[in-house]
C-alpha positions, 0 to 999 in steps of 0.5 A, spaced: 476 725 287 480 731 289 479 738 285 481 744 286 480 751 282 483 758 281 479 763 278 481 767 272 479 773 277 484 771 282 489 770 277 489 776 274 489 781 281 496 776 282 499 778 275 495 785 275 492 784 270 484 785 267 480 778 267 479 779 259 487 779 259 487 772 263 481 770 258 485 772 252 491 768 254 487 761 256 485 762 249 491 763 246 495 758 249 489 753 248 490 752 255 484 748 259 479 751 263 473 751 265 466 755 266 461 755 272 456 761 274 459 765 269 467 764 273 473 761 269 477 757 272 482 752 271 487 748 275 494 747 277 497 745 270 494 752 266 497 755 273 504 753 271 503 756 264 499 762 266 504 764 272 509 762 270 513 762 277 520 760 279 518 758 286 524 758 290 526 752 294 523 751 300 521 746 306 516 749 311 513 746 317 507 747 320 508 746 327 507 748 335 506 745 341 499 745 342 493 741 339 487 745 336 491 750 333 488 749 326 495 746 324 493 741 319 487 746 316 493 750 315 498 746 311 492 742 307 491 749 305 496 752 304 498 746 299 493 747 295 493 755 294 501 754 293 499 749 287 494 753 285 499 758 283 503 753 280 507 750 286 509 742 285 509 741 292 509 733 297 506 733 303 510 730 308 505 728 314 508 726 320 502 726 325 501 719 328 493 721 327 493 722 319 490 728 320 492 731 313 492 724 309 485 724 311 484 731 309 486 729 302 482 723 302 489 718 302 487 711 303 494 709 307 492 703 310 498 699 305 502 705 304 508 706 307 509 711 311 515 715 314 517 710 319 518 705 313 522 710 310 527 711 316 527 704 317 529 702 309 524 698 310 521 703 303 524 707 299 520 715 300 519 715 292 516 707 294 512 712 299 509 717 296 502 718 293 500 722 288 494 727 289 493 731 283 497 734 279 503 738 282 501 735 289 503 729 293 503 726 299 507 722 304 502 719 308 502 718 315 497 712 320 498 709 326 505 706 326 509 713 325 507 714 333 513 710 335 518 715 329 521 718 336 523 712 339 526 709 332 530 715 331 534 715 337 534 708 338 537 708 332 542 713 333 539 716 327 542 724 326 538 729 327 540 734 323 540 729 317 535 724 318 529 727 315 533 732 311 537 727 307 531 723 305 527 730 303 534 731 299 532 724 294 526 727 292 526 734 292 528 736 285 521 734 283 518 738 287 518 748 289 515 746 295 515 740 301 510 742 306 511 738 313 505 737 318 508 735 324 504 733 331 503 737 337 508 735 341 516 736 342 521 730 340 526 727 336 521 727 330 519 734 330 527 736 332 529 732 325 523 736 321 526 743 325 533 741 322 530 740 316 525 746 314 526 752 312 521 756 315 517 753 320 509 756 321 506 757 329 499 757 327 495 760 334 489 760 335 487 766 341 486 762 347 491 763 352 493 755 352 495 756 344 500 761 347 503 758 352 505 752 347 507 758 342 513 760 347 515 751 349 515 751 341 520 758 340 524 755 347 525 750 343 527 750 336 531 757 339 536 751 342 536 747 338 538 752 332 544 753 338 546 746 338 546 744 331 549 751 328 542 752 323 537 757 322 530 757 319 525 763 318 519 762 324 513 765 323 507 766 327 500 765 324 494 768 328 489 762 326 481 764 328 482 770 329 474 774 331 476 781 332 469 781 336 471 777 341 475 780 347 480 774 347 482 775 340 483 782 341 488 780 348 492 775 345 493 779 339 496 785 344 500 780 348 504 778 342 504 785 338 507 786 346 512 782 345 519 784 343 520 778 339 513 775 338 512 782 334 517 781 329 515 774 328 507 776 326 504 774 319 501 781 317 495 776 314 490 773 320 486 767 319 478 769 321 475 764 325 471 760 320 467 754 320 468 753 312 476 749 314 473 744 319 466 743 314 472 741 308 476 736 312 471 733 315 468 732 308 475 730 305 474 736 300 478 742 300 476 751 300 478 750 292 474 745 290 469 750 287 469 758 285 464 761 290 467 767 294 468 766 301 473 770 307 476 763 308 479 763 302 480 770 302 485 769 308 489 763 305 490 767 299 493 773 303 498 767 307 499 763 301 502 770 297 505 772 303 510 766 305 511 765 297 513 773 296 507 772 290 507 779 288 508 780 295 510 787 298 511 789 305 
């Protein structure tokens, strides 16, 4: 069973408020909670009456062209974190592995999937399976391995294919979270074309930064060809500050006259907290324990949502 939890201590260093503030307000409103190891916390529909925000609309993918780079990690994450605040958000998965259907613990087998969708086979409210509250998933499996194909076969618009079919359903939902495959094609052209801003999550390998210019090279000529923007931002994912490759690829980047500008100011310190929650098919937020995996998710979440967030 899915579960995930916000501290009311959390909540209160968000709203710059004492703890016994957050604790008088659950008891108030007579809002649900809950008690482990002397932490309260709560989840995602206490969240929305305690913070009470108005998200802005948003499509981010995660995306590079480069595997290993923690790309579902982040996204699983990040979805979380943004719904423990409050967020309604849907998970599109678009990776033919179902690497992030997993990590929610999505039986997909008979659901229908992306490639469904495209082809009218299903309808995407038909598609989408529900999580918990606030969070959903389109899921993904094997048969979105030939989406690309699909799409051009098709002759499927790039710029509104993906696009037109998130438009369905996003009056529902603050925020669409898309995890993409590490690859370049038709399918990550139409999620590029359809988000708002695009994450480059990097790991501090020299390969990871090789897939961080293919992937800027071409999101950069695909804005040019179809007249669009987005925000790209560039997460520095299993970051040692120890090691003296983490050290050199953050120079590389810091060096960079683009790269530099493209920076998340929060780094996600290597860990083994994200790959031991995948595996299990549980999550960082499933309990109240303090951890700097958490603490980094945190910092990213507040910073791409602007959650009192200042610069």
């Amino acid at each position: 069973m899915f579960d995930s939890r916000i501290t009311a201590v959390d909540a209160a260093k968000l709203k710059g408020v004492t703890t016994q503030a957050i604790h008088k307000e659950l008891r108030s409103k007579e809002l649900p909670s809950f008690k482990n190891n002397n932490r309260v916390y709560f989840g995602h529909q206490t969240a929305c009456s305690i913070f009470n925000h108005k998200f802005k609309k948003s499509v981010i993918s995660f995306q590079i062209v480069k595997g290993g780079t923690g790309k579902t990690s982040m996204a699983h994450s990040f979805a979380i974190r943004a719904n423990l605040y409050g967020a309604k958000v849907l998970c599109i998965d678009l990776d033919q592995q179902g690497n992030l259907s997993q990590a929610f613990g999505t039986n997909c087998d008979n659901s229908p999937v992306m490639v469904d969708v495209i082809n009218d086979i299903s309808l995407i409210s038909n598609a989408i399976v529900g999580i918990a509250p606030g969070i959903d998933i389109l899921p993904s499996r094997i048969e979105n391995a030939v989406l690309d194909n699909h799409i051009m076969l098709n002759k499927h618009p790039l710029d509104r294919v993906y696009k037109s079919i998130i438009n369905k359903v996003i009056d529902r939902y603050d925020l669409v979270i898309i995890d993409c495959p590490p690859a370049l094609g038709q399918s990550v052209t139409a999620a590029t074309l359809a988000s708002d801003i695009i994450i480059f999550p990097l790991t501090p390998e020299q390969f990871s930064l090789s897939g961080l210019e293919v992937s800027y090279r071409e999101i950069k000529t695909i804005n040019e060809r179809f007249n669009s923007s987005c925000d790209l931002k560039i997460l520095l994912n299993k970051f040692d500050i120890r090691t003296a490759l983490s050290n050199e690829v953050l120079a590389k980047i810091m060096n960079h006259s683009v790269f530099k500008q493209l920076m998340c100011n929060t780094f996600i310190r290597s860990c083994q907290d994200f790959p031991n929650m995948l595996y299990a098919a549980t999550n960082i937020f499933s309990n109240t324990k303090s951890s700097a995996a958490k603490d980094d998710i945190d910092l990213f979440t507040k910073e791409i949502l602007q959650l009192g967030y200042k610069k």
